[in-house]
C-alpha positions as MATLAB code, in Angstrom:
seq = 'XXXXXXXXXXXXXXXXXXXXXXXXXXXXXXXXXXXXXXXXXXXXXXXXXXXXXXXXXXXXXXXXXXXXXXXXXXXXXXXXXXXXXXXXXXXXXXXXXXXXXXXXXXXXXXXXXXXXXXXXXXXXXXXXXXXXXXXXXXXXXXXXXXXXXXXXXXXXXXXXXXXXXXXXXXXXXXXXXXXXXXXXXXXXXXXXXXXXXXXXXXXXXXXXXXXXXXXXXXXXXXXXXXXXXXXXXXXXXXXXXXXXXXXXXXXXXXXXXXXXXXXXXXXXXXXXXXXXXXXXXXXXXXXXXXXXXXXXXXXXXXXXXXXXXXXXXXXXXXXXXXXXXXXXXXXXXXXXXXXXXXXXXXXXXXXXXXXXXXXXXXXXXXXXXXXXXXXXXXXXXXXXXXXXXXXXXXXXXXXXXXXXXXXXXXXXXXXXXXXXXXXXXXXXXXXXXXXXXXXXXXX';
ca = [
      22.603   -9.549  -20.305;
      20.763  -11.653  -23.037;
      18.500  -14.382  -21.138;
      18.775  -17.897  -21.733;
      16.143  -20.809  -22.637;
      16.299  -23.843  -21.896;
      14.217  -25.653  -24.937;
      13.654  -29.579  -23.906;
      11.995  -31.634  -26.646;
      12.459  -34.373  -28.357;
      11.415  -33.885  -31.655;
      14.352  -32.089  -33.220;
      12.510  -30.096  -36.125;
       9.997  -28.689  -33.325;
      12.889  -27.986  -31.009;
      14.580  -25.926  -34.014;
      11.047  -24.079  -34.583;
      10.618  -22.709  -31.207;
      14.598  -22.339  -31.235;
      13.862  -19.518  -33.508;
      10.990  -17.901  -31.930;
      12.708  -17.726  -28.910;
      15.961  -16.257  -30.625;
      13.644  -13.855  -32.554;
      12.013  -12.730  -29.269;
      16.122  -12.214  -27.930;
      16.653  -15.338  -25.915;
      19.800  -16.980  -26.154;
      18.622  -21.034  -26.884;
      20.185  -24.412  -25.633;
      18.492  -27.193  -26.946;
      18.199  -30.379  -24.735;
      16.534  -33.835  -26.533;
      15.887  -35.704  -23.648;
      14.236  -35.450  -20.037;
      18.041  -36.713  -18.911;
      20.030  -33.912  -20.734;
      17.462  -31.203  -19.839;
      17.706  -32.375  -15.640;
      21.577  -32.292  -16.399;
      21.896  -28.756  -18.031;
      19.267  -27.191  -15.111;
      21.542  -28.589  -12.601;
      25.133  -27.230  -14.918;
      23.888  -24.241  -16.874;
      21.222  -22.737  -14.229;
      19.624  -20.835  -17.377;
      17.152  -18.216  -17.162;
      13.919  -19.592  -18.140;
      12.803  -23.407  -19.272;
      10.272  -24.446  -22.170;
       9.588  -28.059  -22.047;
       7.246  -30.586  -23.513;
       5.376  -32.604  -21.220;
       6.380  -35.741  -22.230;
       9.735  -36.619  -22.710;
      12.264  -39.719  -22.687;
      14.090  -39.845  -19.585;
      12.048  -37.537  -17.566;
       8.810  -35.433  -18.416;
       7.878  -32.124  -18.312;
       6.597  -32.210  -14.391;
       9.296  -33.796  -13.122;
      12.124  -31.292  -14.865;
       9.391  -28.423  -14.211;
       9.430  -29.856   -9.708;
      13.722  -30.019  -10.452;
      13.483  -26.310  -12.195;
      11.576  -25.366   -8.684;
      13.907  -26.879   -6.201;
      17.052  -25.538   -7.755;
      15.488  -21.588   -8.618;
      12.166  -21.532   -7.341;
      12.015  -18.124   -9.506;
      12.446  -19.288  -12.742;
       9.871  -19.129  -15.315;
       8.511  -23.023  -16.809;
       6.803  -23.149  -19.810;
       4.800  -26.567  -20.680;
       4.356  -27.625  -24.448;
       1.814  -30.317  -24.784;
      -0.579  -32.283  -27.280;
      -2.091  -34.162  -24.646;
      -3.384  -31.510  -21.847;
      -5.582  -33.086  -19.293;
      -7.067  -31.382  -16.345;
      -5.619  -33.151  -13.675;
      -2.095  -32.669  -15.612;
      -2.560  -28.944  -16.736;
      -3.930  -28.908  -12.641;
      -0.644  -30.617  -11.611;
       1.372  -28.332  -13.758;
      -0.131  -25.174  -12.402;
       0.260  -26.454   -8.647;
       3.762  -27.036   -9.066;
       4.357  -22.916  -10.767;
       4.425  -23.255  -14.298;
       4.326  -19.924  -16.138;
       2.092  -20.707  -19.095;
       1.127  -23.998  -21.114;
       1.236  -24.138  -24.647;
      -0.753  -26.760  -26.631;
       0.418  -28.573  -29.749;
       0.235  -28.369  -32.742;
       2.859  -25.802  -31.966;
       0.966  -22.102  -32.786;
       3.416  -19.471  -33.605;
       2.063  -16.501  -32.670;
       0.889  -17.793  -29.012;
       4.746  -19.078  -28.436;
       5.973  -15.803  -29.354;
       3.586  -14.053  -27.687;
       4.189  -15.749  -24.442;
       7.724  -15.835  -25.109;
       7.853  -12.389  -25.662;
       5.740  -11.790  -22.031;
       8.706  -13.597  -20.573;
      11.437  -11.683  -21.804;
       9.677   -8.634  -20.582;
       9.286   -9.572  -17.397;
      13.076  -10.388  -17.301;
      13.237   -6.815  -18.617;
      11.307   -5.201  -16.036;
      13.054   -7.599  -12.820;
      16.634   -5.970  -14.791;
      15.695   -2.532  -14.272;
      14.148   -3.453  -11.107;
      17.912   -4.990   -9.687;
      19.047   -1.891  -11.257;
      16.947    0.867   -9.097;
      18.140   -1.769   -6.098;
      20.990   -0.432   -6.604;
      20.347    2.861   -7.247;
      18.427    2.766   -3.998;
      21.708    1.982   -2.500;
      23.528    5.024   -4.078;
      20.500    7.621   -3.556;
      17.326    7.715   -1.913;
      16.021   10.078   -3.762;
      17.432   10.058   -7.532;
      14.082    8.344   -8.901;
      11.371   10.273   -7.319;
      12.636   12.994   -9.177;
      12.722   10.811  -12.286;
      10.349   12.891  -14.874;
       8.482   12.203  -18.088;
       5.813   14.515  -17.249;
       6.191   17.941  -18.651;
       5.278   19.524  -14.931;
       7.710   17.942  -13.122;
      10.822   18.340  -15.881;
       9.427   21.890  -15.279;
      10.289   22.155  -11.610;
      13.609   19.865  -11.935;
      15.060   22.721  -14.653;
      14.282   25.439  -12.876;
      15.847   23.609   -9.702;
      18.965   22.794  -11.872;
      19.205   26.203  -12.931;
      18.739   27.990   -9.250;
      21.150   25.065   -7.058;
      24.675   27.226   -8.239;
      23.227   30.570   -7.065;
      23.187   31.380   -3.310;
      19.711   32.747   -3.972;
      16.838   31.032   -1.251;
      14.236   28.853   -3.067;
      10.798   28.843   -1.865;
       9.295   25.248   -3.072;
       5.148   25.045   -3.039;
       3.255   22.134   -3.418;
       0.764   19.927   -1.501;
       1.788   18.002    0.902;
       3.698   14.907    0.023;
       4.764   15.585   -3.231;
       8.387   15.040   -2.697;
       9.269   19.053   -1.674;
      11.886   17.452    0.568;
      13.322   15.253   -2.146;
      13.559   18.484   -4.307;
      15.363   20.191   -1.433;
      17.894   17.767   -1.327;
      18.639   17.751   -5.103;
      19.298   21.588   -5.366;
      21.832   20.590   -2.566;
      23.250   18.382   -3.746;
      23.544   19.759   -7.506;
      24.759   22.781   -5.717;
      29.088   24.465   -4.421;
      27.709   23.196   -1.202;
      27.363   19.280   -1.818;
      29.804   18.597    0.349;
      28.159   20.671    3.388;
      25.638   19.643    5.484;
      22.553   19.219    4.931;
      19.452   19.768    7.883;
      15.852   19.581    7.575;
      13.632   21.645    9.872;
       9.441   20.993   10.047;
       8.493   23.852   11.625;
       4.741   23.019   11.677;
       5.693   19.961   13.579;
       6.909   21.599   16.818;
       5.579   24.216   19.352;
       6.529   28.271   18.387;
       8.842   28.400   21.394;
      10.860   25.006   20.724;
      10.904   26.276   17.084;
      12.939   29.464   17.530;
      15.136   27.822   19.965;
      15.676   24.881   17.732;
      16.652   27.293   14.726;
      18.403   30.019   16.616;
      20.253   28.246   19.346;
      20.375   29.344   23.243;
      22.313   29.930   25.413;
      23.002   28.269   28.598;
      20.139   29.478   31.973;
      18.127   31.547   28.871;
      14.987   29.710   30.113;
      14.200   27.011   32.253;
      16.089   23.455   30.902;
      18.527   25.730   29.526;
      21.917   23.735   30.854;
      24.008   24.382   28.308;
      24.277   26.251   25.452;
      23.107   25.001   22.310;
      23.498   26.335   19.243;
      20.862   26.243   16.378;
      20.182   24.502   12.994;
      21.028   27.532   11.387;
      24.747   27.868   12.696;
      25.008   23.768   12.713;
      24.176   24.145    8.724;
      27.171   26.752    8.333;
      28.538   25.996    5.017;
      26.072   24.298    3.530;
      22.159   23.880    3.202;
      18.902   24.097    5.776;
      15.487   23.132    4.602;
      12.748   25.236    6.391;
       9.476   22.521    5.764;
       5.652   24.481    5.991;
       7.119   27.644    6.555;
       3.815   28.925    6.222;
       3.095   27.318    9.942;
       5.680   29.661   11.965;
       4.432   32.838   14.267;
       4.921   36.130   12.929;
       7.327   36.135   15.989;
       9.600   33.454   14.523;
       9.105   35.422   10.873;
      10.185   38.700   12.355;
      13.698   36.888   13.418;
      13.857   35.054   10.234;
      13.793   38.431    8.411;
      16.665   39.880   10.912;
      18.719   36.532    9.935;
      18.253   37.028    6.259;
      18.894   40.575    6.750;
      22.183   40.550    8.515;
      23.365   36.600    7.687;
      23.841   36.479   11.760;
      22.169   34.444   14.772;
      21.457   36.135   17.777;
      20.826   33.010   20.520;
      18.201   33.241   22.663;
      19.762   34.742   25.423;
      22.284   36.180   23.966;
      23.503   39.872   22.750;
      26.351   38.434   20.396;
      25.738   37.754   17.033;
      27.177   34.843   15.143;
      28.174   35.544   11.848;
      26.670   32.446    9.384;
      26.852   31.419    5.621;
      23.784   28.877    5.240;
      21.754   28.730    1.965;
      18.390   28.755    2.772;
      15.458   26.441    0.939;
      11.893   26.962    1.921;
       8.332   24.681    1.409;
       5.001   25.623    1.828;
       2.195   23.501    1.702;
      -0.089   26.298    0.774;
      -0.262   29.540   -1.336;
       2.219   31.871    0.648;
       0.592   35.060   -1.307;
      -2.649   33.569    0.374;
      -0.887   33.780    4.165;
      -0.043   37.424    3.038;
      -3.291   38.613    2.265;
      -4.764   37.063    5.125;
      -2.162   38.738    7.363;
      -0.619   35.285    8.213;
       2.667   35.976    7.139;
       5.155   38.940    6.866;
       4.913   40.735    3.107;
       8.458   41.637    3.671;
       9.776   37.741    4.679;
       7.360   36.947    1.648;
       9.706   39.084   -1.084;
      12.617   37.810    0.489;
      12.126   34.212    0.367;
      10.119   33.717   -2.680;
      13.379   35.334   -4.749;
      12.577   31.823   -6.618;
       9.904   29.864   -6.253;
       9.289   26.806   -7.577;
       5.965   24.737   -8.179;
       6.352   21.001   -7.205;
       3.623   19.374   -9.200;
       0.852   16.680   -7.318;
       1.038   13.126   -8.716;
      -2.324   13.695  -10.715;
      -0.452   16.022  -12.834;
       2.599   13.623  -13.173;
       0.834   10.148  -13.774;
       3.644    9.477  -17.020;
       5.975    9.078  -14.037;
       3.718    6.779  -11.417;
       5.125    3.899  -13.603;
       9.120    4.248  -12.925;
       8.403    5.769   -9.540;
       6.369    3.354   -8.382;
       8.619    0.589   -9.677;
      11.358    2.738   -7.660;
       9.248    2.493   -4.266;
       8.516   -1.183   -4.472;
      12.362   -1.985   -5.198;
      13.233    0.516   -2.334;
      11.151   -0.882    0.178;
      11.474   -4.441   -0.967;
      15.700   -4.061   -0.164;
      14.390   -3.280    3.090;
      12.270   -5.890    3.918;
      15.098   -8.281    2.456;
      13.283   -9.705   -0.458;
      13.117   -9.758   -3.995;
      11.524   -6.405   -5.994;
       7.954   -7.117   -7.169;
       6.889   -6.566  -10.382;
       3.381   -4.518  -10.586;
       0.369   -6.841  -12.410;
      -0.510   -4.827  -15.676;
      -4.094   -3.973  -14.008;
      -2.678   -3.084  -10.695;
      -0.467   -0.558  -12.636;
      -3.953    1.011  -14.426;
      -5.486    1.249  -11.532;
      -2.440    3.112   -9.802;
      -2.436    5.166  -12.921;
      -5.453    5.904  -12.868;
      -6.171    6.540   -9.340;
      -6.382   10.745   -7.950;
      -3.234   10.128   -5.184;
      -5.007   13.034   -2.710;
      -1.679   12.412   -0.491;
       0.527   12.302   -3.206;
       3.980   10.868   -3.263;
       3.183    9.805    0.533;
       0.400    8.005   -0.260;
       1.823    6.218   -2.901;
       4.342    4.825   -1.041;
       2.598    3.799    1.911;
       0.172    1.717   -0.785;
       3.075   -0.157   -1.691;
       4.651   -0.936    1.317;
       1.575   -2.622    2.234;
       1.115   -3.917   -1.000;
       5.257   -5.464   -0.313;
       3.403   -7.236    2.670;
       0.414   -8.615    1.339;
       2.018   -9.990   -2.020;
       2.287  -13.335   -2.176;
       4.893  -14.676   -5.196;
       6.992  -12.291   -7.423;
       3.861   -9.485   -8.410;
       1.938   -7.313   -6.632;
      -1.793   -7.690   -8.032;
      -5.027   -6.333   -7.194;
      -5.609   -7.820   -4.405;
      -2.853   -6.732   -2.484;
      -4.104   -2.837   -3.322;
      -6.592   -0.652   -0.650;
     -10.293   -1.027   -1.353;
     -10.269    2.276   -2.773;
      -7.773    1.769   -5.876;
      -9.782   -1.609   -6.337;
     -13.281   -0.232   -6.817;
     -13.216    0.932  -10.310;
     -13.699    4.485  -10.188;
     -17.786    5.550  -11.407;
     -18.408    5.871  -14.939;
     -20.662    4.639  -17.765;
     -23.255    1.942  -16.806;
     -22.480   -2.146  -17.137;
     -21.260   -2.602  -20.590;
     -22.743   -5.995  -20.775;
     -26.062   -4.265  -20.141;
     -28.794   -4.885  -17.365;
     -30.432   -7.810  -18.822;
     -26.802   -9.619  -19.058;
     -26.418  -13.244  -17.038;
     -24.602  -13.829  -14.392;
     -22.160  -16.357  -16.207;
     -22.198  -13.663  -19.322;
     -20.729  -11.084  -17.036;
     -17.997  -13.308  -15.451;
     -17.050  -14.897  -18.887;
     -16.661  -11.019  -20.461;
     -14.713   -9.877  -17.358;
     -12.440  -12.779  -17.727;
     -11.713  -12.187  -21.232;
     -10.943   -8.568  -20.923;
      -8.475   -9.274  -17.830;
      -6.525  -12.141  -19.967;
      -6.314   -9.191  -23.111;
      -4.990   -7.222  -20.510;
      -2.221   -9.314  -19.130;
      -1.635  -10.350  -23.028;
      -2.952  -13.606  -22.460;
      -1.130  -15.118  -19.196;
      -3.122  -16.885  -17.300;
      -1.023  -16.776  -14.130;
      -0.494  -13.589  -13.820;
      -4.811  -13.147  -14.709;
      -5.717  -15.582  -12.371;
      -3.793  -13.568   -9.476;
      -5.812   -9.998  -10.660;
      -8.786  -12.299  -10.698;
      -8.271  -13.532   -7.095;
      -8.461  -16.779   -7.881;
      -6.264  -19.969   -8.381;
      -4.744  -20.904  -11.812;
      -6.812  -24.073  -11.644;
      -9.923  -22.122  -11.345;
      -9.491  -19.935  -14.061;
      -8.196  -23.038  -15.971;
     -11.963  -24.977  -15.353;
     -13.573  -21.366  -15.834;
     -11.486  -21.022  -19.236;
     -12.520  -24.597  -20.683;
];
């Protein structure tokens, strides 16, 4: 949906002016003469975003911009004004205005700002929209790809999910192996079966085989009842075998005999059960490595890596850390109950730019934090780790060793306002500091 403006000044032929900008820049415009008129349309319209000159017949800018706040305390104010003060612009900024422009009316800095608004209303649209998608599939996004690697994987995973074949996925740990699991499932005859995960580093050798093979009831000690395994319960459809590499050559040697014959033998038991699973494996290291080092069968080896499949690490993927990180932060936001976040321009660098050792993992554990800390409607720098906010070691001070204090701060401020193309709210939260302070620090 087109946004609307609210544009509330009193001098018709400037109204008209930034009427045009803002229809240029794709707002939709109503035009308000009067502090009355503008109160009256906030309260009947509820449009998406306000421009208003400070001073105004009726009511000013500050009181429409403290109505704006009590009826939508989200929606952007912007302040026109030929008479900025300190204490006003100080006022203005306490009470959440956006941005202030200053008369005579400039052109390019309303339609710049203008233009930072819409895409902001841009970004919170396709951030209600993976909301949703969050709601339909937990797992859709992650596998969202611009980077050549992962399209890579998801063809070959598109291609394999009709076959019965078994798919042996490697990648480091955290890079969404599971996630790929459950979209060859799902993509393929055997969607509508069930689907089981089993991490088979994450439990003891014994429990492992009992847990995938089933037992039968007084075949060891605890043994009340028979059980069956995850291997019978996933009849029909699909089970996930998680660091494969991690099992005994023990559990291997049975694994082979399943593949082998497609039956279960429980422990304690001489019947077989005939079962029709489709099996899906993940290592988190080199398998060929386990089989030189005698860690793992050769023959289990050729029959699970049939097709194998390399899941890239998020350092080889950083074309997708935008949309996936906009994904986690509107997934984990649903499930703290608030708003999604938007990500501050240099909080998104630095994420960019940043190595992700525990890949996917780590990323989202960052942001949930980061969902925490935030204060306001975008996550900034401050909200990140210390290690994403030291800038990582390169070239020596640009503004050179014999550079002042006050030279260095002025410099740094300028190249975090380019940077956030000139908004001064959104710089003073990457700053760490209050709009007021950057506002003294700017004059």
């Amino acid at each position: 949906m087109t946004p609307t403006l609210l544009i509330a000044e009193d001098d018709a032929d400037l109204a008209k002016l930034a009427a045009r900008v803002a229809t240029e820049v794709g707002f939709e415009v109503v035009i308000r003469h009067d502090g009355e008129a503008a109160r009256l349309a906030l309260e009947a319209d509820m449009p998406d975003a306000m421009l208003s000159d400070l001073r105004l017949p009726g009511c000013d800018g500050l009181e429409l911009l403290k109505t704006s706040k009590a009826l939508d305390p989200q929606r952007p104010v912007l302040l026109m004004t030929g008479y900025a003060t300190p204490m006003n612009a100080i006022e203005a900024f306490r009470l959440g205005v956006s941005d202030i422009l200053l008369k005579p009316f400039d052109l390019e800095a309303a339609r710049a700002a203008l233009l930072r608004l819409k895409t902001a209303f841009e970004q919170k649209a396709r951030l209600l929209q993976l909301t949703e998608q969050v709601a339909r599939s937990q797992g859709a996004a992650w596998l969202a790809a611009q980077s050549a690697a992962m399209q890579a994987a998801l063809a070959l995973a598109g291609q394999v999910a009709a076959s019965p074949l078994p798919v042996l996925l490697e990648g480091e740990t955290g890079v969404g192996k599971g996630v790929l699991a459950r979209h060859i499932h799902a993509l393929s005859p055997r969607a509508a079966g069930p689907f089981f995960t089993l991490h088979c580093g994450a439990l003891p050798q014994t429990l492992l085989e009992s847990e995938l093979f089933g037992f039968e009831k007084g075949a060891f000690s605890g043994a009340n009842a028979r059980k069956p395994g995850l291997l019978e319960l996933a009849a029909g459809g699909t089970l996930f075998l998680d660091e494969i590499n991690s099992t005994s050559l023990d559990a291997q040697t049975r694994l082979l005999q399943f593949i082998q014959d497609k039956q279960v033998f429980r422990i304690g038991s001489v019947k077989p059960v005939k079962v029709d699973v489709r099996l899906i494996f993940a290592s988190n290291q080199p398998l060929k490595d386990a089989v030189r080092e005698g860690r793992f069968r050769e023959d289990l080896y050729y029959r699970i890596a049939v097709f194998p499949v390399q899941v890239p690490p998020l350092r080889e993927r950083r074309e997708d850390l935008a949309a996936l990180a906009e994904f986690l932060i509107a997934k984990h936001a649903a499930e703290m109950g608030r708003p999604p976040l938007s990500l501050a321009p240099e909080a998104l660098a630095r994420i960019q730019a940043y190595a992700w050792p525990g890949n996917v993992r780590e990323l989202e554990n960052t942001l949930q934090r980061a969902l925490v800390l935030a204060q306001g409607e975008c996550i900034g720098m401050a909200d990140l780790p210390q290690e994403l906010r030291d800038p990582p070691a390169g070239p020596s001070c640009p503004w050179g060793e014999s550079a002042t204090l006050a030279e260095v701060e002025s410099a740094w401020i300028k190249r975090v306002l380019e940077r956030c193309g000139g908004n001064r709210t959104q710089a003073a939260k990457i700053l760490g500091i209050d709009p007021t302070t950057l506002w003294r620090r700017l004059k």
